[in-house]
VOTITOR-908349 format. One line per 4 residues: number of its first residue (from 1); their letters; for each residue x, y, z of N, C-alpha, C. Coordinates in Angstrom, 1 decimal. Last residue first. Layout:
<nodes>
NUM	A	X,Y,Z,X,Y,Z,X,Y,Z | ...
</nodes>
This chain:
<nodes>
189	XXXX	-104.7,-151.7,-28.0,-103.5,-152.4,-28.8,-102.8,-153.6,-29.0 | -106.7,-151.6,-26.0,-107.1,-152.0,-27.0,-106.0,-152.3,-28.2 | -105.0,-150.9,-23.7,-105.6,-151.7,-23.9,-105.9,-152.4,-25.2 | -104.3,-148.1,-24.4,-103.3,-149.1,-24.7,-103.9,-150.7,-24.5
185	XXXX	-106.8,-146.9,-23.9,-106.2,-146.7,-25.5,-105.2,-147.9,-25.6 | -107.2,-146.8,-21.4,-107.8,-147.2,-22.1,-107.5,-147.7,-23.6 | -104.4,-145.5,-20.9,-104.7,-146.6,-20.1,-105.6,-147.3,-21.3 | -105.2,-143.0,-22.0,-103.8,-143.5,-22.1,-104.4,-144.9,-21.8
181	XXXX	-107.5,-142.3,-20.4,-107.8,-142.4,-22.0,-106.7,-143.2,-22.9 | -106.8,-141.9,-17.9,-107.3,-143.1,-17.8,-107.5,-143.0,-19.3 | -104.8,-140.2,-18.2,-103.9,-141.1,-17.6,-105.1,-142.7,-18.0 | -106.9,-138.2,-18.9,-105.5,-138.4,-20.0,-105.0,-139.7,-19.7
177	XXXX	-107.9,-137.7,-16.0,-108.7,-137.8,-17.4,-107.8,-138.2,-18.7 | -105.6,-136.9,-14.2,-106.7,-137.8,-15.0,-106.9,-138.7,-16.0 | -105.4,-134.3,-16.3,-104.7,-135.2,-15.6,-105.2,-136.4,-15.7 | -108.2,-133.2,-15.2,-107.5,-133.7,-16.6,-106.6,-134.2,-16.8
173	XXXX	-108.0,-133.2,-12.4,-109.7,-134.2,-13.1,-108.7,-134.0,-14.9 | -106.0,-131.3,-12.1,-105.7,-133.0,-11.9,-107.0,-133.5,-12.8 | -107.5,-129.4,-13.4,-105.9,-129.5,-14.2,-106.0,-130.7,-13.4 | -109.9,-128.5,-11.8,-109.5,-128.9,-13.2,-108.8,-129.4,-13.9
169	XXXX	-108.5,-127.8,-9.1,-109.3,-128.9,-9.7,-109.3,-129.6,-10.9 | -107.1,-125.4,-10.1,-106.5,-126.8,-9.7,-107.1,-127.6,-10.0 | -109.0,-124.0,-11.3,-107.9,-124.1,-12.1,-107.2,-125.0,-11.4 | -110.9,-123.7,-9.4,-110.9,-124.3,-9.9,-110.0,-124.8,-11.2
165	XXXX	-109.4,-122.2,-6.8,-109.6,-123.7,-6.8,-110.2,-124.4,-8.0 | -108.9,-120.0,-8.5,-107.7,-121.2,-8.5,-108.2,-121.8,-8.2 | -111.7,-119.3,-9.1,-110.5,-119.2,-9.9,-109.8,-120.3,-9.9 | -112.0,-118.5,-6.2,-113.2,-119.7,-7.0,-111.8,-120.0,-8.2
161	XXXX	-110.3,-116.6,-6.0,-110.4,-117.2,-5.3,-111.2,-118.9,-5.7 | -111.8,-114.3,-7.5,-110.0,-114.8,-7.9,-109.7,-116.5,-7.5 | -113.8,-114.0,-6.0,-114.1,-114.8,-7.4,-113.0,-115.4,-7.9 | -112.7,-113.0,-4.5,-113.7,-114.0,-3.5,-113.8,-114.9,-5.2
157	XXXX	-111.5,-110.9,-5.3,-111.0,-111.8,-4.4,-111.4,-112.8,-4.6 | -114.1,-109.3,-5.9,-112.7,-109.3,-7.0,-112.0,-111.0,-6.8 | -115.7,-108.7,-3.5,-116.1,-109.6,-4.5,-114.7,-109.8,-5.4 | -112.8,-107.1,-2.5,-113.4,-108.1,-1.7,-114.2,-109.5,-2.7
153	XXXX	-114.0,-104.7,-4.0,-112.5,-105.8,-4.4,-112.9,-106.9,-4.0 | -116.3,-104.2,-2.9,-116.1,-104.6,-4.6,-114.8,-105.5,-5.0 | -115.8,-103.1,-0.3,-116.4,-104.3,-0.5,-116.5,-104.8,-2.2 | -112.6,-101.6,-1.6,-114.3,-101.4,-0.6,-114.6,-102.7,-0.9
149	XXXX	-112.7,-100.9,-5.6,-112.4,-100.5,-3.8,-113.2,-101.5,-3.0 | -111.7,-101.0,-8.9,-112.9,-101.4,-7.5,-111.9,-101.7,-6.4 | -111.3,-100.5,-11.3,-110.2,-100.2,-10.6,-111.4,-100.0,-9.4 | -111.3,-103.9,-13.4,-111.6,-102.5,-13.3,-111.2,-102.4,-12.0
145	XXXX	-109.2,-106.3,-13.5,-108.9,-105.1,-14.1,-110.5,-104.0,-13.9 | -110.6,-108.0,-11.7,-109.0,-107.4,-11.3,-108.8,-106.2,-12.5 | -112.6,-108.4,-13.3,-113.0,-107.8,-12.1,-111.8,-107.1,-11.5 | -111.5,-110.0,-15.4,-112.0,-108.5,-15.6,-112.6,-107.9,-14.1
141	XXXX	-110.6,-111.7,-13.6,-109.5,-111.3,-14.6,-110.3,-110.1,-14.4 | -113.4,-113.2,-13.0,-112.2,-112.9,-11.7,-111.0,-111.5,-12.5 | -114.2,-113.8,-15.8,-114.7,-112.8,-14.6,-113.9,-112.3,-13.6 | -111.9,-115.7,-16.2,-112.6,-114.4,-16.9,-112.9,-113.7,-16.7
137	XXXX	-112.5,-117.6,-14.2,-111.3,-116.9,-14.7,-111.3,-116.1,-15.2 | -114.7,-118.6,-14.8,-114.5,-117.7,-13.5,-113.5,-117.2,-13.6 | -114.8,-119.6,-17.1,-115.6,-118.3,-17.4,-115.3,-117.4,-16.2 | -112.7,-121.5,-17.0,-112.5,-120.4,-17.9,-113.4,-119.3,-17.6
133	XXXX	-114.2,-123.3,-15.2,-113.1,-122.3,-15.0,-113.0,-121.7,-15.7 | -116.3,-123.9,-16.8,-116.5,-123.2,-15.7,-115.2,-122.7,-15.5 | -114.9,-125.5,-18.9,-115.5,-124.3,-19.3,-116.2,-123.3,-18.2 | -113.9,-127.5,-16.7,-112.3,-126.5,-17.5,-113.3,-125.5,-18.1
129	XXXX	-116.2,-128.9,-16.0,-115.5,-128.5,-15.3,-114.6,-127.1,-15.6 | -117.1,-129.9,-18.5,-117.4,-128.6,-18.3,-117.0,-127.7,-17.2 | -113.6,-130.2,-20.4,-114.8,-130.8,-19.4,-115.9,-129.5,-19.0 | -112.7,-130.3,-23.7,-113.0,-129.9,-22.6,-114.1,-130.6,-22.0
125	XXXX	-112.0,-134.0,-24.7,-112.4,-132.6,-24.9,-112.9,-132.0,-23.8 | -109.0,-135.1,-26.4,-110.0,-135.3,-24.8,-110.6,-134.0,-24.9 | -108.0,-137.0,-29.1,-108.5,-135.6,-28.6,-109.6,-135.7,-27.2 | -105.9,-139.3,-29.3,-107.6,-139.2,-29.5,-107.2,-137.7,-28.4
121	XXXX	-103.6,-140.3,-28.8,-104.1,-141.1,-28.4,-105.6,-140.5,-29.0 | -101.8,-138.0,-30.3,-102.0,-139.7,-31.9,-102.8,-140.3,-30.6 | -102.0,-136.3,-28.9,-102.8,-136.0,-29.5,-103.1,-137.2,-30.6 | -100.6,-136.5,-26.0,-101.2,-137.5,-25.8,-102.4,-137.5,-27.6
117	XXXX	-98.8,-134.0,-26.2,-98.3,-135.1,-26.0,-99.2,-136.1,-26.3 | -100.7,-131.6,-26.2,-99.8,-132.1,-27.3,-98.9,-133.7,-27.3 | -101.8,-132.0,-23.8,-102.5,-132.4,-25.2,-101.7,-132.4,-25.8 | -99.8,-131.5,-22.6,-100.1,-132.8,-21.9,-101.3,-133.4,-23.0
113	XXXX	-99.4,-128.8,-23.3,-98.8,-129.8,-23.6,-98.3,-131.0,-22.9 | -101.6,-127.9,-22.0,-101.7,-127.5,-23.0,-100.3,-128.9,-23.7 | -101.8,-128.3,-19.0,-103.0,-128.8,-20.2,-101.9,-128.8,-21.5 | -99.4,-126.4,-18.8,-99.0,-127.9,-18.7,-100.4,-128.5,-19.1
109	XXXX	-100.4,-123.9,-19.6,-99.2,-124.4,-20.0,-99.3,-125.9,-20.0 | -102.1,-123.9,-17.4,-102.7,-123.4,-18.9,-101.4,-124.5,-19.6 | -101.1,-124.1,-14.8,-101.8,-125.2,-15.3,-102.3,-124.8,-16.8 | -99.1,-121.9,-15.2,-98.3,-123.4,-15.0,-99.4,-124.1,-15.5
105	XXXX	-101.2,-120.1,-14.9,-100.6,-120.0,-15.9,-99.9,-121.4,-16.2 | -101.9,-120.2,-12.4,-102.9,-120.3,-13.1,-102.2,-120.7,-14.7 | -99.4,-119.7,-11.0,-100.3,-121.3,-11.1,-101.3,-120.9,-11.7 | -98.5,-117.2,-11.7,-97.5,-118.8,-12.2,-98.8,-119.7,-12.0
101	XXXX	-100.5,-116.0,-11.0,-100.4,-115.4,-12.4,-99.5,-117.0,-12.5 | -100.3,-116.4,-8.1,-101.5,-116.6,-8.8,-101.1,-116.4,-10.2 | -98.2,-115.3,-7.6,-98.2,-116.8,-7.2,-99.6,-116.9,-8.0 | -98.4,-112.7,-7.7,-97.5,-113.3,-8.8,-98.0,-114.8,-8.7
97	XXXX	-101.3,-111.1,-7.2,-100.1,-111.5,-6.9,-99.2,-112.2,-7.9 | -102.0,-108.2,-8.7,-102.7,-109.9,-8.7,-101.5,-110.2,-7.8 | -101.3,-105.4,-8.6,-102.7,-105.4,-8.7,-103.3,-107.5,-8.7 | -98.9,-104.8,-9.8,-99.1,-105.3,-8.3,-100.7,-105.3,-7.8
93	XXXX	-98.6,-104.5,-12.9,-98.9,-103.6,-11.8,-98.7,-103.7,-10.2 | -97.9,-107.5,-12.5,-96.6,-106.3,-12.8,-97.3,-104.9,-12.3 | -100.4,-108.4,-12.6,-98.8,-108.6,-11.7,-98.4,-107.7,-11.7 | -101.5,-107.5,-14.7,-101.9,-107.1,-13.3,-100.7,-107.4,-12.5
89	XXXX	-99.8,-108.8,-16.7,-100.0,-107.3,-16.7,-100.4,-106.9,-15.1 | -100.3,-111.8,-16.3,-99.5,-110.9,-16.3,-98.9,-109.4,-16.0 | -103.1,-111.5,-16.6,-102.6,-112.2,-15.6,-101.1,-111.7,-15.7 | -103.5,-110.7,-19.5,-104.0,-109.9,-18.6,-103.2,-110.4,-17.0
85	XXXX	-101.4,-112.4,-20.6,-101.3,-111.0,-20.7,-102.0,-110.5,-19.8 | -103.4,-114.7,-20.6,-101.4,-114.6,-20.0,-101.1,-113.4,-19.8 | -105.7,-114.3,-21.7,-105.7,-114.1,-20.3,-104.0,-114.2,-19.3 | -104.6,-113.8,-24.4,-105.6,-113.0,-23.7,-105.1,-112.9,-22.4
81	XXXX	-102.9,-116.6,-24.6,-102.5,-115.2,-25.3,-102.7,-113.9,-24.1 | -105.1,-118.2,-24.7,-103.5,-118.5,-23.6,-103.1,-116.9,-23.9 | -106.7,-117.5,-27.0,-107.2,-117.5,-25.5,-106.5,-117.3,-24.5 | -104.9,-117.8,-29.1,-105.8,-116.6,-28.9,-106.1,-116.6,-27.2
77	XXXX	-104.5,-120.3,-28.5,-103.5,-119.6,-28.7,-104.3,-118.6,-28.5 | -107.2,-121.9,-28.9,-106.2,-121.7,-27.9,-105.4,-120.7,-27.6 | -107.6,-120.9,-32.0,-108.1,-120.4,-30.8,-107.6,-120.6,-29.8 | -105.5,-122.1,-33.6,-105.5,-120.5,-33.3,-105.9,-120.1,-32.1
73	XXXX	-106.5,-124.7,-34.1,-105.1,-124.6,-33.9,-105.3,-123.2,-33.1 | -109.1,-124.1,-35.2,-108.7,-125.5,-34.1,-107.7,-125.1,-33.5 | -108.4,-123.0,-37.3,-109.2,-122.3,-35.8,-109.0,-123.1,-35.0 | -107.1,-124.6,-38.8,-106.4,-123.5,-38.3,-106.9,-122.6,-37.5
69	XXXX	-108.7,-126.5,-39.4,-108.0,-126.7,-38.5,-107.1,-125.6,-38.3 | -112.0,-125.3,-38.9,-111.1,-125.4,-39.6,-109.8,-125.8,-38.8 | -115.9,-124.7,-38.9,-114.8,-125.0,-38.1,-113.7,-125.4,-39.1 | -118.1,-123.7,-39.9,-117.1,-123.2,-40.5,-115.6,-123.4,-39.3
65	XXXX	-120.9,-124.6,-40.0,-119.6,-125.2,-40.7,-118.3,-124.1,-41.0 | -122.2,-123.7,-37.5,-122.2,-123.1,-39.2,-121.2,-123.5,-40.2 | -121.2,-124.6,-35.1,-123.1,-124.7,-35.7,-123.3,-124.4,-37.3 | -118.7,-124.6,-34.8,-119.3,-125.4,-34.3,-121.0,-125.6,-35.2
61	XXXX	-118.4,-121.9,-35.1,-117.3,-122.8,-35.8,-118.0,-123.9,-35.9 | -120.3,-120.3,-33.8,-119.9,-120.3,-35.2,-119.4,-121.2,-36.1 | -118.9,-120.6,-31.0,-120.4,-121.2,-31.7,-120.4,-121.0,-33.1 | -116.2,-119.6,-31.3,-116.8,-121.4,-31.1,-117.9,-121.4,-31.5
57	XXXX	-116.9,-117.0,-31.7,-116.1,-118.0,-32.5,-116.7,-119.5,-32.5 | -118.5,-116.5,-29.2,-118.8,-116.5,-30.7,-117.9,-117.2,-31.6 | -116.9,-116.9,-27.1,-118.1,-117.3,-27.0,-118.2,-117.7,-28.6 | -114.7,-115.3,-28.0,-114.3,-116.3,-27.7,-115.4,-116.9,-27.5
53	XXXX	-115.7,-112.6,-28.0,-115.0,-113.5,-29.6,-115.2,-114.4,-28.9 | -115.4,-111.8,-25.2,-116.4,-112.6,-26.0,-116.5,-113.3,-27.1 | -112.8,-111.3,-24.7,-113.2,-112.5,-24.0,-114.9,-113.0,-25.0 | -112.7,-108.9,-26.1,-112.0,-109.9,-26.4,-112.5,-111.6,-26.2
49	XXXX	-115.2,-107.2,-24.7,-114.8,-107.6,-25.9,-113.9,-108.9,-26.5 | -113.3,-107.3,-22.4,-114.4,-107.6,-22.6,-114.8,-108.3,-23.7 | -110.7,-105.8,-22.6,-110.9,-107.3,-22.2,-112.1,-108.3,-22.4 | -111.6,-103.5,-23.8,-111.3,-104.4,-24.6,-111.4,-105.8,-24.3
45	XXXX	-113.1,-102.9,-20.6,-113.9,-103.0,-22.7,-113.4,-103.9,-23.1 | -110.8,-102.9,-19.5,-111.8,-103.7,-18.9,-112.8,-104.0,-20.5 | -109.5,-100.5,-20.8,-108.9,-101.7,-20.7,-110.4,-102.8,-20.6 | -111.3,-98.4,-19.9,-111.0,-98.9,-21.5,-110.4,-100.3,-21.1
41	XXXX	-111.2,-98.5,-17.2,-112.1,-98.9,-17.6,-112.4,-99.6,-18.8 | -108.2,-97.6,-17.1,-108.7,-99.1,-16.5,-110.1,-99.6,-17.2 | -108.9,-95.1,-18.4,-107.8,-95.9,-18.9,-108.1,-97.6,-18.4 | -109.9,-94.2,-15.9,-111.1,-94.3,-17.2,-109.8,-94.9,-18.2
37	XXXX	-108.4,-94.2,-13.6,-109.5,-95.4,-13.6,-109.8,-95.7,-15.2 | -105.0,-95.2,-13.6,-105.5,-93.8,-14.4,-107.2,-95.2,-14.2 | -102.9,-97.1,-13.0,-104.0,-96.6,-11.9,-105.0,-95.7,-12.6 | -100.6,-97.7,-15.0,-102.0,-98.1,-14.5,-103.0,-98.1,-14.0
33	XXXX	-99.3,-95.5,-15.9,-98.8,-96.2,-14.3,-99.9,-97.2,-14.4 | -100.4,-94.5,-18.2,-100.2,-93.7,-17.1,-99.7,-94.4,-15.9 | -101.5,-97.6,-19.1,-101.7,-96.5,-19.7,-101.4,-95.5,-18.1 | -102.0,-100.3,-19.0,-100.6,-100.1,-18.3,-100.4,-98.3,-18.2
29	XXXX	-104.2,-101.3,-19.7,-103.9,-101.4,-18.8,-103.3,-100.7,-18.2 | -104.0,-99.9,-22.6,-104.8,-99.4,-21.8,-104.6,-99.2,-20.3 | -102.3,-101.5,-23.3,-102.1,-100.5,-23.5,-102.6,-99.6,-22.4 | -103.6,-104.0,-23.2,-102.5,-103.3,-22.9,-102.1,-102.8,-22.4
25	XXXX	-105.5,-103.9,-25.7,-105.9,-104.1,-23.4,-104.7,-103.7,-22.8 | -103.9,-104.2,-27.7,-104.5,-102.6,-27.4,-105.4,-102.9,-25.9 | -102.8,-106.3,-27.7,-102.1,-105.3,-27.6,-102.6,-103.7,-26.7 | -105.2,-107.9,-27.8,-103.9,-108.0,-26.9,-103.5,-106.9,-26.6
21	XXXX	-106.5,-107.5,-30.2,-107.1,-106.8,-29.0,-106.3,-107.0,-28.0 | -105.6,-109.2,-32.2,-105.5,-108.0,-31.6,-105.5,-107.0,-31.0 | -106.8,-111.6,-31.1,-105.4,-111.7,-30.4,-104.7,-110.2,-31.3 | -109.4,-111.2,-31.1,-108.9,-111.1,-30.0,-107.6,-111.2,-29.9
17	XXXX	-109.2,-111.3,-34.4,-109.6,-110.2,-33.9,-109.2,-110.2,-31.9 | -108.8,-113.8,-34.4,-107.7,-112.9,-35.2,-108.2,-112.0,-34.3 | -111.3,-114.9,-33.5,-110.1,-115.4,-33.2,-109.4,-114.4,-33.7 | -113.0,-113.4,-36.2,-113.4,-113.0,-34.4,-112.0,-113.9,-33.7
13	XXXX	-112.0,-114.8,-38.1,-111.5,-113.6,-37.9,-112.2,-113.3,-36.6 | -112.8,-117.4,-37.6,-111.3,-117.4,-37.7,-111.2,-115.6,-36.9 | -116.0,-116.7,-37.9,-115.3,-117.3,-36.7,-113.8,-117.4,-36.4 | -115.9,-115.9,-40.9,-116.0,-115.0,-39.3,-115.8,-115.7,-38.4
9	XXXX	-113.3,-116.8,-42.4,-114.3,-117.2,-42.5,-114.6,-116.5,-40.9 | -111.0,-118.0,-44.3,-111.0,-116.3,-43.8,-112.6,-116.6,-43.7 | -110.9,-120.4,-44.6,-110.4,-120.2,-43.4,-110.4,-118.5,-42.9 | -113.6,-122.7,-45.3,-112.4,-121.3,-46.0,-111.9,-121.2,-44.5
5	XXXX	-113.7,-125.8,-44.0,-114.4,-124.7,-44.0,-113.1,-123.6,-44.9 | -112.9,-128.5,-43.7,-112.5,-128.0,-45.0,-113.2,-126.7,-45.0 | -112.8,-129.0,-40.2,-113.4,-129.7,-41.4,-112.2,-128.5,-42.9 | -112.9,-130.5,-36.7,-112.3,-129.2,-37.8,-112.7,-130.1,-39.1
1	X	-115.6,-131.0,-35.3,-114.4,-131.5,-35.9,-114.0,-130.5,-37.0
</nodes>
């Protein structure tokens, strides 16, 4: 529970710190046309990097008092940020398709303010369902950004692939999961 932690506190700044590292995966990405490998490779670092903050922050926040409601607030944002960009960016190269960059994205968006909507019912907290997608999403992401041929893409796919079905899944089981907390909530009024 977010608390009264300082807010310039290492888990804030590892958050701050990935939604720096936006820019400069970028960069990288898009560096020469895109195709340049050791430019892809940098990219794939940052991505890396980035995506880990995201481990560490939360444990930080969580085990060392230093959760705050402006990490509460940030880290999403940091994360939707990250992977919008990366899912984005590969589009535009033509390295993801687009239909995958809207529905992965449609269901980030529509979680996101289906929380904002339901937040005076009580906070639903991730499932581990939605922390398995994130991590296959992540992987799937950084696999589309390094510049793999041949049976490597193929794995790229096959993970992209686990991806959406679990970015659907996910998004109804929360769904859901809101309709029956709604339900529940109004009962007790």
């Amino acid at each position: 529970m977010p608390g009264t932690a300082r807010i310039a506190n290492l888990a804030n700044i590892l958050t701050g710190l990935r939604l720096v590292l936006v820019p400069i995966f970028l960069y990288a990405l898009f560096y020469d046309g895109g195709h340049q490998t050791s430019a892809r490779i940098a990219a794939w670092a940052v991505f890396a990097v980035a995506s880990i903050t995201d481990r560490f922050d939360g444990l930080l926040a969580r085990n060392y008092g230093m959760a705050t409601e402006f990490g509460a607030f940030i880290d999403p944002i940091a994360d939707k940020t990250l992977i919008g960009a990366a899912l984005i960016g590969l589009s535009m190269l033509g390295d993801l398709p687009w239909w995958v960059t809207v529905l992965i994205l449609s269901r980030e968006v529509g979680v996101t303010v289906l929380r904002l909507a339901v937040i005076r019912s009580g906070v639903i907290p991730a499932s581990w369902g939605g922390k398995l997608k994130t991590v296959v999403q992540t992987v799937a992401i950084g696999l589309f950004v390094l510049p793999l041929s041949g049976p490597l893409h193929v794995v790229a796919v096959v993970v992209m692939a686990a991806a959406i079905v679990l970015t659907v899944v996910t998004g109804i089981d929360y769904v859901a999961s809101t309709i029956r907390e709604i339900r529940w909530a109004n009962r007790g009024s």
